[in-house]
C-alpha positions in Angstrom: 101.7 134.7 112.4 100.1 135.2 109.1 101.5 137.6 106.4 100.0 140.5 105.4 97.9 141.2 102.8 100.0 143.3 101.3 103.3 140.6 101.5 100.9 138.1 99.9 100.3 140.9 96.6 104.2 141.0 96.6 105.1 137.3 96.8 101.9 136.2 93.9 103.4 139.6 91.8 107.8 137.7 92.4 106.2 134.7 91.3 104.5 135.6 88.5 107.6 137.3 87.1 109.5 134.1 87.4 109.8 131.7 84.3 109.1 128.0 84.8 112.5 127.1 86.1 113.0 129.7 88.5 110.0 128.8 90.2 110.8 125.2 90.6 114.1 126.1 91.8 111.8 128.2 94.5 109.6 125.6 95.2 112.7 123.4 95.9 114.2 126.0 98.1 110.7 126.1 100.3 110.4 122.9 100.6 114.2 122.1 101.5 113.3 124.9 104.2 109.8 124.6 105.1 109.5 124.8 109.4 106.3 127.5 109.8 103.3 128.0 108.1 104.7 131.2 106.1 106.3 129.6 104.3 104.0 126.6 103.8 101.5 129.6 102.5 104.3 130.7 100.2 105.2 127.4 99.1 101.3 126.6 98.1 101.5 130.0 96.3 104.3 129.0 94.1 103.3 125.5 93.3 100.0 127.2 92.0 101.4 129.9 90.0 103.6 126.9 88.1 100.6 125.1 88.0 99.5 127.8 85.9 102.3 128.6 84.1 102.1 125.0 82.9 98.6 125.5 81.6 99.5 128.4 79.8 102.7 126.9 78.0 100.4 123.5 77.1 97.8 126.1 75.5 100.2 127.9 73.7 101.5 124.5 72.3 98.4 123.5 71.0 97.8 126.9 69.8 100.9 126.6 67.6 100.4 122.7 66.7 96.8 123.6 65.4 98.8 126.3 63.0 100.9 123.7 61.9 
């Protein structure tokens, strides 16, 4: 059973709150515990918002090396 739209808005909006940390400690927890595909889909959804929260810490970096 696939989750609802609506449970997919919450879960992206949770992990986009989270700071880099939290969200590996998440994507340990899911992968520690994966046995459906819910959770596979929810585990793909936090290793993409770190992915992105990497990119956006490596631009600020060079943002504030370049001011240097």
């Amino acid at each position: 059973m696939s989750p609802k739209p609506d449970d997919l808005k919450m879960l992206i909006s949770k992990y986009r709150t989270m700071n880099i940390e939290e969200l590996k400690s998440s994507i340990d927890h899911w992968e520690e515990n994966t046995d459906g595909s819910n959770n596979h889909q929810s585990l793909d959804i936090a290793k993409n918002e770190l992915e992105i929260k990497y990119k956006e810490r490596q631009e600020q970096i060079e943002l504030l090396t370049k001011s240097l």
